[in-house]
VEXKEDO-343580 format. One record per residue (C-alpha): residue number from 0; residue in three letters; x, y, z. Coordinates in steps of 0.05 Angstrom, whole numbers. Example, Ala and Ser with C-alpha at 12.3 -4.5 7.8 and 13.67 -1.06 7.14 Angstrom:
2
(0,ALA,(246,-90,156))
(1,SER,(273,-21,143))
END
This chain:
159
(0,UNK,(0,0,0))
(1,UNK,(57,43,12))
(2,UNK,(92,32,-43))
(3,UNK,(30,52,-90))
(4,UNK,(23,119,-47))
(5,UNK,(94,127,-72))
(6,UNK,(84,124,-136))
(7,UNK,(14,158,-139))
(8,UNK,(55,216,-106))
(9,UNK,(116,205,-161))
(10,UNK,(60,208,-215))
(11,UNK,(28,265,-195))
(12,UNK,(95,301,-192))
(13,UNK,(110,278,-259))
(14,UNK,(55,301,-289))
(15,UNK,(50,377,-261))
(16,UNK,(122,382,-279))
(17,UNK,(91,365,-355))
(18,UNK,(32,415,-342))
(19,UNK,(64,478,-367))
(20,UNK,(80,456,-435))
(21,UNK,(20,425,-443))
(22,UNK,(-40,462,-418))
(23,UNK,(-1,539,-403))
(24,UNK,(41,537,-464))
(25,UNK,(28,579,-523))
(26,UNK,(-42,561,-559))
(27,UNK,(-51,552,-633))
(28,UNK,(-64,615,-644))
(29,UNK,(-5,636,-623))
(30,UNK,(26,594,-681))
(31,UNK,(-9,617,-749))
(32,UNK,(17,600,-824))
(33,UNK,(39,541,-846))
(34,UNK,(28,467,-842))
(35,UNK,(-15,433,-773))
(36,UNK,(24,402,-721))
(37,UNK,(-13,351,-658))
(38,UNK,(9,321,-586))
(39,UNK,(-1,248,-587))
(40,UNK,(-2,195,-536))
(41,UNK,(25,123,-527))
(42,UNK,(-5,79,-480))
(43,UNK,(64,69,-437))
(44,UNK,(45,-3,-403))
(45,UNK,(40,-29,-484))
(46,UNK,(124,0,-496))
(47,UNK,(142,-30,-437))
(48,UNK,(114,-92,-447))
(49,UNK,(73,-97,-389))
(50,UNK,(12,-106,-435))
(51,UNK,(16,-140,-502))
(52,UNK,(-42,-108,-537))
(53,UNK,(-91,-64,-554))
(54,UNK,(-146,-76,-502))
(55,UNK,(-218,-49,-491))
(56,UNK,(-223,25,-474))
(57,UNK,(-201,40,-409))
(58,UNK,(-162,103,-375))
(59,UNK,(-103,91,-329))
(60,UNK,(-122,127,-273))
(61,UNK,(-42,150,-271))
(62,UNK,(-47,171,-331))
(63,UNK,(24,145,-356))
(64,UNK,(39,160,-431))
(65,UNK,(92,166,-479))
(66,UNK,(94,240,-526))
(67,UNK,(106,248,-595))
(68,UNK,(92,308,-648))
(69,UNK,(64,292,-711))
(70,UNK,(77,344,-767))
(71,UNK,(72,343,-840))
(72,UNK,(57,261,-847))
(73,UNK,(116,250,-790))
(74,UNK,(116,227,-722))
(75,UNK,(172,249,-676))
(76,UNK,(189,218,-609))
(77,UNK,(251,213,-566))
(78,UNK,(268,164,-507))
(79,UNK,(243,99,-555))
(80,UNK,(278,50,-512))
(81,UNK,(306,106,-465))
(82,UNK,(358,125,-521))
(83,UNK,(343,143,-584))
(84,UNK,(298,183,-624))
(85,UNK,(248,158,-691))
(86,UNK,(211,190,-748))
(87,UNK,(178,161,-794))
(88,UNK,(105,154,-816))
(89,UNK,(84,105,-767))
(90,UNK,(104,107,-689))
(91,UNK,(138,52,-648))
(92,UNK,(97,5,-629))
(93,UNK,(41,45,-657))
(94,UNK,(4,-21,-689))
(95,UNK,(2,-57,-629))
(96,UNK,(-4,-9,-575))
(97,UNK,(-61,41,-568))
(98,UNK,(-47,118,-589))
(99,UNK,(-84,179,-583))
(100,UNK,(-73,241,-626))
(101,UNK,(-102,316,-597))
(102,UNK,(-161,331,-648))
(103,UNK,(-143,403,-647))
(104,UNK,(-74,421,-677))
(105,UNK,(-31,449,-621))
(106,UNK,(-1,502,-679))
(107,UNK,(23,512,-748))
(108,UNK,(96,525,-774))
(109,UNK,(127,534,-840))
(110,UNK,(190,496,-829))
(111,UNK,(200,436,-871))
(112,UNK,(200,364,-841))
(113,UNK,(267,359,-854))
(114,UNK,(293,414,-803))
(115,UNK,(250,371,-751))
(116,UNK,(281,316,-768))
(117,UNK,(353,353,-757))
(118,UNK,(336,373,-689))
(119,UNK,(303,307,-659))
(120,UNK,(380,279,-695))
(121,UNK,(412,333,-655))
(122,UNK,(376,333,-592))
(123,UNK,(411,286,-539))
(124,UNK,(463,328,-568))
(125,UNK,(437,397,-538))
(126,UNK,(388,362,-476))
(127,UNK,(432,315,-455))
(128,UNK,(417,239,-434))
(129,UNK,(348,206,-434))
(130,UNK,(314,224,-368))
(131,UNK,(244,202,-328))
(132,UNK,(238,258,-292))
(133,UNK,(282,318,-328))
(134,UNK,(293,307,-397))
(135,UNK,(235,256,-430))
(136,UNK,(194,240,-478))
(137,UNK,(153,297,-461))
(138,UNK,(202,339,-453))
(139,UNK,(222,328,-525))
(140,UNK,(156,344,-554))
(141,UNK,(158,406,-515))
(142,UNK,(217,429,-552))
(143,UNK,(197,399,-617))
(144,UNK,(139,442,-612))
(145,UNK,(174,508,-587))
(146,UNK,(216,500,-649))
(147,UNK,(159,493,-692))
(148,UNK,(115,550,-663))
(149,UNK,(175,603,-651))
(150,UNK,(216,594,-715))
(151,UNK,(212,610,-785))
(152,UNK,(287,585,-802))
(153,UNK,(323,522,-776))
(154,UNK,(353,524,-711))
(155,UNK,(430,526,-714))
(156,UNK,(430,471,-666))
(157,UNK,(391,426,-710))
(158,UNK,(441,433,-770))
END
């Protein structure tokens, strides 16, 4: 019993660290021009392995998840096995585990995939080490998306 207040309490943490980016960060309207970008959602229990398959609908009452971006045909996520980063048209694990896209884009940008795909390359690079707690798969999305809403060029540090 302990141990799950522990990690109700870790969770909780966790997830108001996230909060910011997600629910006080800049709205799409703050990002005009250009193509739609979207949060997504992994279930995190399917990457880990802790449950095979898709399953009926249910909600995690933890609410663990593993982020991504999707822009321009592309999904972009960091921390796939706690190291690396993917793009690609499909996701990780996205055919047998259960994803959820935002149905509202979370901006627009004019940048070309390609620059994304420079910066998710480049970004243990400037961010440093995989991290559950500092520097995640959320965390990555965050900065996808800053890059996406705030810049009209290519970051030098995604060259």
């Amino acid at each position: 019993m302990r141990l799950l207040v522990v990690v109700a309490i870790f969770v909780v943490i966790l997830q108001s660290v996230q909060v910011h980016a997600w629910f006080l960060g800049k709205s799409h309207s703050q990002c005009h021009g250009g193509k739609p970008y979207y949060f997504g959602t992994t279930d995190l229990l399917c990457k880990l392995g802790r449950r095979s398959y898709r399953s009926a609908p249910s909600r995690f009452s933890l609410g663990l998840s593993h982020g991504w971006i999707l822009y321009d045909g592309e999904y972009f996520e960091w921390g796939v096995s706690g190291l690396s980063y993917h793009y690609g048209s499909s996701l990780t694990d996205g055919e047998r585990c259960k994803t959820q896209r935002e149905s509202e884009p979370a901006g627009y940008s004019q940048l070309d995939k390609t620059c994304i795909e420079k910066c998710a390359r480049s970004y243990r690079g400037k961010y440093g080490s995989y991290n559950l707690l500092t520097n995640n798969c959320h965390d990555f999305a965050n900065k996808i998306s800053e890059v996406l809403c705030n810049y009209t060029e290519c970051p030098s540090w995604c060259q």
